[in-house]
C-alpha positions in Angstrom: 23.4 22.3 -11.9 20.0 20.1 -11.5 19.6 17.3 -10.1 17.5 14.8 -12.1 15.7 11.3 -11.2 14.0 9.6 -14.3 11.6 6.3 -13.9 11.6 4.4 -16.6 9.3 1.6 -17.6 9.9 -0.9 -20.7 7.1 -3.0 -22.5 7.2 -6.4 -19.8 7.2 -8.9 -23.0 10.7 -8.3 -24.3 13.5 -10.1 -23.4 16.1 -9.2 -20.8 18.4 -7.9 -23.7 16.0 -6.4 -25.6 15.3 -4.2 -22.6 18.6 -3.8 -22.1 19.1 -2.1 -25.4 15.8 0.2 -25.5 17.0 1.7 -22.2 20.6 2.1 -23.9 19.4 3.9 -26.5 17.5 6.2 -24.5 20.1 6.8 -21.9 22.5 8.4 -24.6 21.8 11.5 -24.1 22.1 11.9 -20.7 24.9 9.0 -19.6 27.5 11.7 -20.2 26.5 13.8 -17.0 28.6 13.6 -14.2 26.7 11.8 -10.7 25.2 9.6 -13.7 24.1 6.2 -11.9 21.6 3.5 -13.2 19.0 1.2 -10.9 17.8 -1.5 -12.7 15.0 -2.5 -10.7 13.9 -5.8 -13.0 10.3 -6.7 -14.1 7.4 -5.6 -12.2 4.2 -6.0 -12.0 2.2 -2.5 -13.3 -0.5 -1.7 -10.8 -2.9 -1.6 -13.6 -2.6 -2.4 -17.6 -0.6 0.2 -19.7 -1.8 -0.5 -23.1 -2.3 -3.8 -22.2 1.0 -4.8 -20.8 0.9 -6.1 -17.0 4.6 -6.0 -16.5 7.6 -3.8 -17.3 11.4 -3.4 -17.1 11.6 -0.7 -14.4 14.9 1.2 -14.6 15.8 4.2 -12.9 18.2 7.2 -13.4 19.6 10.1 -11.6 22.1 12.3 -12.8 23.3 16.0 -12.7 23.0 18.6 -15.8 23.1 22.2 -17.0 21.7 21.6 -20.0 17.7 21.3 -20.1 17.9 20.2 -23.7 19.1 17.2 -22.7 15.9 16.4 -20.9 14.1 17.6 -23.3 15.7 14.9 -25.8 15.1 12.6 -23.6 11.6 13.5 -23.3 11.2 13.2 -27.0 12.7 10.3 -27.8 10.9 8.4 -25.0 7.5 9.6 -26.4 8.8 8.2 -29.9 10.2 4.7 -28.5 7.1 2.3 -28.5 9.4 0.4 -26.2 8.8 2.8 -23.8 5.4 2.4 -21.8 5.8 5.0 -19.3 8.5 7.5 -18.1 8.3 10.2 -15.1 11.5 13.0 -15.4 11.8 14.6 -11.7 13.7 17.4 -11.1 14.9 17.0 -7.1 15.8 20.5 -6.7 12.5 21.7 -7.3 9.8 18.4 -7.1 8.0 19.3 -3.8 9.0 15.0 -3.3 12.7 16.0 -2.3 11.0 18.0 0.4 8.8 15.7 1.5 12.1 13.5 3.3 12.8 16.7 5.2 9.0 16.5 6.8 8.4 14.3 9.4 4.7 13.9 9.0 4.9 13.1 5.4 7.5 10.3 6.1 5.3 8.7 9.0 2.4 8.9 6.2 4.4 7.0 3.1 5.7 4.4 5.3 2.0 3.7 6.2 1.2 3.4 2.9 4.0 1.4 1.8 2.9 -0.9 5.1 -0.5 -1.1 3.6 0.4 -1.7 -0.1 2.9 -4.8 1.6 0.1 -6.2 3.2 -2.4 -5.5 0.1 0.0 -7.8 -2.2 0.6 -10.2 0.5 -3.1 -10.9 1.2 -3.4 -10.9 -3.0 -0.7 -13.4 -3.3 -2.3 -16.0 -0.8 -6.0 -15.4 -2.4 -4.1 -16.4 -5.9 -2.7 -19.4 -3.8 -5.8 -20.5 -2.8 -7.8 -20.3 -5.8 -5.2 -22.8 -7.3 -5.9 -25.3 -4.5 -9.5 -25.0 -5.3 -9.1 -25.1 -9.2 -7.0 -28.5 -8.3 -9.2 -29.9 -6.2 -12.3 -29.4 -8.2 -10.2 -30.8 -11.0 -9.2 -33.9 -9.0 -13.1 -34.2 -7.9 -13.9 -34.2 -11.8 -11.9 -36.4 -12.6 -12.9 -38.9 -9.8 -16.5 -38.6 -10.8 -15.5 -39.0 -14.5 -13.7 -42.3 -13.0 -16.2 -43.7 -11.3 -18.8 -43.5 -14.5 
């Protein structure tokens, strides 16, 4: 029996529910499996635009099977749903990434990255911050010019 992880990623403009039920649809196929567990992980920001969406409903799966067509239903109907803006299947018992935990080294190096992609999105979030104070204050500015005319 394989073990399966599956990232799923939703189109960031529909609703809640609508999200909801795309995913449901999809997971039919495979919500049978014993070990079957679902992580909704909520809207995200995509790193970059995915046919020109800049957020998504991440949802992740892992589950058990013996049956490879069920993936591979899985994998068709996810290329079909233009719901669906991305999906990555992983198959833990061979994906060098279940390794990876067992390796010291490699562990060190993704919590360094995760460190530095934390900090990157910190130090983006305060830039945003401060380009609103200066938008507002060159608006107030404007308009005490426009006041004084």
């Amino acid at each position: 029996m394989s073990n399966y992880e599956i990232l799923l990623v939703v189109r960031g403009d529909l609703g809640e529910k609508e999200a909801e039920d795309t995913i449901k649809n999809l997971i039919k196929v495979v919500d049978k499996n014993k070990d079957f567990k679902l992580t909704k992980l909520g809207l995200k920001d995509l790193a970059y635009k995915i046919k020109s969406f800049e957020k998504g409903w991440y949802t992740q799966l892992n589950f058990s099977t013996k049956i490879p067509a069920e993936i591979s239903e899985f994998d068709r109907l996810a290329k079909l749903n233009d719901d669906v803006i991305r999906f990555l299947i992983i198959n833990l018992d061979k994906d060098y990434g279940a390794r990876a935990l067992a390796n010291p080294k490699k562990v060190k190096k993704s919590k360094k990255q995760a460190a530095f992609y934390k900090k990157n999105m910190e130090h983006k979030a305060l830039m945003k911050e401060a380009a609103e104070k200066i938008k507002t204050t060159i608006e107030n500015q404007d308009a005490e010019v426009k006041s004084n005319e």
